[in-house]
PyMOL CGO cylinders between C-alpha atoms (Angstrom):
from pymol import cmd
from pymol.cgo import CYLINDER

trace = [
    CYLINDER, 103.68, 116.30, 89.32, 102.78, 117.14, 93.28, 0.3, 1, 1, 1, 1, 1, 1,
    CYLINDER, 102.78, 117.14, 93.28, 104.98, 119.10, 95.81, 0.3, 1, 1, 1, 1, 1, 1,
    CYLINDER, 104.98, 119.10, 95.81, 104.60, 118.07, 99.29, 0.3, 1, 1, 1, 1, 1, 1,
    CYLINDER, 104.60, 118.07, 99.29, 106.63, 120.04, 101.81, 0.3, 1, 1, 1, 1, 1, 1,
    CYLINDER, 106.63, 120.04, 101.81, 107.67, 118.17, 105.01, 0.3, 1, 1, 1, 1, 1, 1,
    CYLINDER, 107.67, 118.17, 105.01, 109.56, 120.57, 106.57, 0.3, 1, 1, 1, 1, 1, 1,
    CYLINDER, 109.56, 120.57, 106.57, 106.92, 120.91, 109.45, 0.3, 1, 1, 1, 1, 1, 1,
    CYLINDER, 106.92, 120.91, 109.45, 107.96, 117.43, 110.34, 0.3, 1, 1, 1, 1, 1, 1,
    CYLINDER, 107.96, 117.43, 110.34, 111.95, 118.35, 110.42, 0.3, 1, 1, 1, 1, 1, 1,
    CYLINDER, 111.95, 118.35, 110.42, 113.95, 114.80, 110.68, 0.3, 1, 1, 1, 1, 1, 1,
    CYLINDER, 113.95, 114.80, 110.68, 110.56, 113.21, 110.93, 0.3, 1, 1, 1, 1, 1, 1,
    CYLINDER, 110.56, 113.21, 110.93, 109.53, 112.88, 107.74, 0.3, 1, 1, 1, 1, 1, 1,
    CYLINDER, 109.53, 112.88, 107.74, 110.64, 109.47, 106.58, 0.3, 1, 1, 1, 1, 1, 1,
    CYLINDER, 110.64, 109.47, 106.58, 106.97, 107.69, 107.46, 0.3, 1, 1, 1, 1, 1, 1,
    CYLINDER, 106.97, 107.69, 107.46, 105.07, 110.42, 105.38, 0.3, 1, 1, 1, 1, 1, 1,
    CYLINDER, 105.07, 110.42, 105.38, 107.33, 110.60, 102.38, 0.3, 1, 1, 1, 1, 1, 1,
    CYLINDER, 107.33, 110.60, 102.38, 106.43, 106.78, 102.07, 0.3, 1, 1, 1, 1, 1, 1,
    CYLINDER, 106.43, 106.78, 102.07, 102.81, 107.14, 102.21, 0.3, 1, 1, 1, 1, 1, 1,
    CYLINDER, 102.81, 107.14, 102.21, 102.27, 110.07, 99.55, 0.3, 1, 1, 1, 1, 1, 1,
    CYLINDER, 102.27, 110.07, 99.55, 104.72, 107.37, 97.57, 0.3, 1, 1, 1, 1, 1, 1,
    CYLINDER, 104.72, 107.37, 97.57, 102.47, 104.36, 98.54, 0.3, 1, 1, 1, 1, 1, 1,
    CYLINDER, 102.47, 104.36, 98.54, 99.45, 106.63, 97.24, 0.3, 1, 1, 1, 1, 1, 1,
    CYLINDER, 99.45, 106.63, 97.24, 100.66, 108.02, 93.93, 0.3, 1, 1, 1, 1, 1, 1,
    CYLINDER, 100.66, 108.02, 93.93, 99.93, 106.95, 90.67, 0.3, 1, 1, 1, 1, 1, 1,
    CYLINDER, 99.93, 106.95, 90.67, 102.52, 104.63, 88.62, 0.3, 1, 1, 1, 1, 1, 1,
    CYLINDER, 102.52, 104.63, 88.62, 104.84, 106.80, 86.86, 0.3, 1, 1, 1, 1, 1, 1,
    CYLINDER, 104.84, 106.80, 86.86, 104.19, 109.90, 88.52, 0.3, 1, 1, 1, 1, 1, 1,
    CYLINDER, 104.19, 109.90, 88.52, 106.46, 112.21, 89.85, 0.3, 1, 1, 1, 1, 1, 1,
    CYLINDER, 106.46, 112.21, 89.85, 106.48, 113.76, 93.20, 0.3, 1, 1, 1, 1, 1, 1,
    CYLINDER, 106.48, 113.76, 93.20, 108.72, 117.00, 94.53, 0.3, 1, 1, 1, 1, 1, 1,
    CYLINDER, 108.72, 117.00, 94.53, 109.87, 116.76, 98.58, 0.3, 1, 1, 1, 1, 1, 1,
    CYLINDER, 109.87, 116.76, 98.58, 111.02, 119.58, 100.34, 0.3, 1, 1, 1, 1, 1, 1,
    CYLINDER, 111.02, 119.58, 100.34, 112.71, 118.45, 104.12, 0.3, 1, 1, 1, 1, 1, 1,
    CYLINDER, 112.71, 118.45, 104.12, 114.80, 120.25, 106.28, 0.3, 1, 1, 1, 1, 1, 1,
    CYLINDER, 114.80, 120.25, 106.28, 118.04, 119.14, 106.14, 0.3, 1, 1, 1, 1, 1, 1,
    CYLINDER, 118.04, 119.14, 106.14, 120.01, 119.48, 109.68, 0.3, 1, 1, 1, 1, 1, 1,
    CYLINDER, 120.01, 119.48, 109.68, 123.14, 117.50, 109.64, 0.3, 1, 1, 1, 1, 1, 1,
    CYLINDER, 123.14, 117.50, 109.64, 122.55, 116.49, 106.13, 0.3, 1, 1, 1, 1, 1, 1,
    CYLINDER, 122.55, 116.49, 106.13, 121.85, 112.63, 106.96, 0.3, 1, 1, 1, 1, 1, 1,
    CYLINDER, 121.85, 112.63, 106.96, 118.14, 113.36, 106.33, 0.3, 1, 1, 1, 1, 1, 1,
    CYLINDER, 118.14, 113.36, 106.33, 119.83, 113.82, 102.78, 0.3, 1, 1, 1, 1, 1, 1,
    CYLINDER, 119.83, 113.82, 102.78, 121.33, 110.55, 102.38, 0.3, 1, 1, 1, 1, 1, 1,
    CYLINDER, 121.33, 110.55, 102.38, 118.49, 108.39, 104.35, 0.3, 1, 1, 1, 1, 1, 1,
    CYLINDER, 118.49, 108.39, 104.35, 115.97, 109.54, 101.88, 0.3, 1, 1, 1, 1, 1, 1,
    CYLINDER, 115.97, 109.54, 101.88, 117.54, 108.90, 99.00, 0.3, 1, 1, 1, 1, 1, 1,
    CYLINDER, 117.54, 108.90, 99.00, 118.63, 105.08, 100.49, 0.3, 1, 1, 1, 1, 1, 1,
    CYLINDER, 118.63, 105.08, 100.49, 114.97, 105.20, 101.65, 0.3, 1, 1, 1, 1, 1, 1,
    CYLINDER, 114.97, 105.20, 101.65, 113.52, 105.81, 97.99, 0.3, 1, 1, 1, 1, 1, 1,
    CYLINDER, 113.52, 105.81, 97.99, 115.74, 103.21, 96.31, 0.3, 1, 1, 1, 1, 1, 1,
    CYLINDER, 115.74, 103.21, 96.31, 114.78, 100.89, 99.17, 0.3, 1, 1, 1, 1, 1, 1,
    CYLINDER, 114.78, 100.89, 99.17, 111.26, 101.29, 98.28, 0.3, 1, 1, 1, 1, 1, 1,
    CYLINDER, 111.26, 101.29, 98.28, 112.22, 100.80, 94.03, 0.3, 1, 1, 1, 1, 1, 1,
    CYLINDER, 112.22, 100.80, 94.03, 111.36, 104.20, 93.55, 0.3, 1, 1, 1, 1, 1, 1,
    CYLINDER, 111.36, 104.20, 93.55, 113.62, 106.17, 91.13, 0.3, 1, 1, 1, 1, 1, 1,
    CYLINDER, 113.62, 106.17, 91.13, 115.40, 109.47, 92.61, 0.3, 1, 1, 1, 1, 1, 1,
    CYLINDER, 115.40, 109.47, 92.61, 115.12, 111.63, 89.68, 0.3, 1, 1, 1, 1, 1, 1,
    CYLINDER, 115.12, 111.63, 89.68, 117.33, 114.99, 91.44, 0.3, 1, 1, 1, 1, 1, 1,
    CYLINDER, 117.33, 114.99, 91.44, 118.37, 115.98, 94.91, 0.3, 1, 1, 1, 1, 1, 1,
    CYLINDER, 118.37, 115.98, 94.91, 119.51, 119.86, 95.52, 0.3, 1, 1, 1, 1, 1, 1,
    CYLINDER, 119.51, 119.86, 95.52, 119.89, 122.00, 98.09, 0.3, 1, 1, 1, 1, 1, 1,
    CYLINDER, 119.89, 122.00, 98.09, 116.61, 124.67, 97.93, 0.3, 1, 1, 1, 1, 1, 1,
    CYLINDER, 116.61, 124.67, 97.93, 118.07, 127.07, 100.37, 0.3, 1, 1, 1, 1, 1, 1,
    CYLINDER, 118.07, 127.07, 100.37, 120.38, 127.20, 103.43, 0.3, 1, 1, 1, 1, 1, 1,
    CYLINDER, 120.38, 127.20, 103.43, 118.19, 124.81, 105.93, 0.3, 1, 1, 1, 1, 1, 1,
    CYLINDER, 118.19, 124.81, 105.93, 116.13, 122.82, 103.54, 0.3, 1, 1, 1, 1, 1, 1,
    CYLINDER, 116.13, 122.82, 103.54, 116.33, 120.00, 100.60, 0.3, 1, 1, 1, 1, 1, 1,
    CYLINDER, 116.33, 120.00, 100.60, 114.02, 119.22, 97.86, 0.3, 1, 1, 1, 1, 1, 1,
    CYLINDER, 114.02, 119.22, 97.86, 114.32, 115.66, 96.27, 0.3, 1, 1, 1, 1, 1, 1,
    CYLINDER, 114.32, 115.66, 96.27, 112.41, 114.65, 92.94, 0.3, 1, 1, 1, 1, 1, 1,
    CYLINDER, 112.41, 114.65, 92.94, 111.36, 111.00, 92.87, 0.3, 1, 1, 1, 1, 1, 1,
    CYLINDER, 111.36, 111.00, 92.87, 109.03, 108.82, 90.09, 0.3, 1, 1, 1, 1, 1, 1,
    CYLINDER, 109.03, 108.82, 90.09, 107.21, 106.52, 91.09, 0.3, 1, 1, 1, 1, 1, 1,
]
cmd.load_cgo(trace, "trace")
């Protein structure tokens, strides 16, 4: 299991979160952390990781401004 925080990109992050995906092992899991702004960024990743036939494994709010999403690949 890896963390990666992209809250340095803020809304950008969508390119990024695909290739750590693209580069983990089968079956592994993988912990985002994003900012979340209007909350879309919520709802595009998780479209984005079923998209991609990744499996979202939990989405929560981490604090006031950001969002951590688990995913297996």
């Amino acid at each position: 299991m890896k963390r990666y925080d992209l809250r340095h990109l803020h809304d950008a992050f969508d390119t990024r979160m695909i290739e750590i995906m693209e580069e983990a092992q089968g079956g592994e899991v993988i912990i985002f952390l994003f900012e979340i702004g209007d909350f879309s960024s919520v709802q595009r990743s998780a479209d984005l990781m079923r998209e991609k036939g990744y499996y979202l494994l939990n989405s929560l709010k981490f604090n006031e401004v950001d969002w951590t999403i688990v995913v297996k690949k």
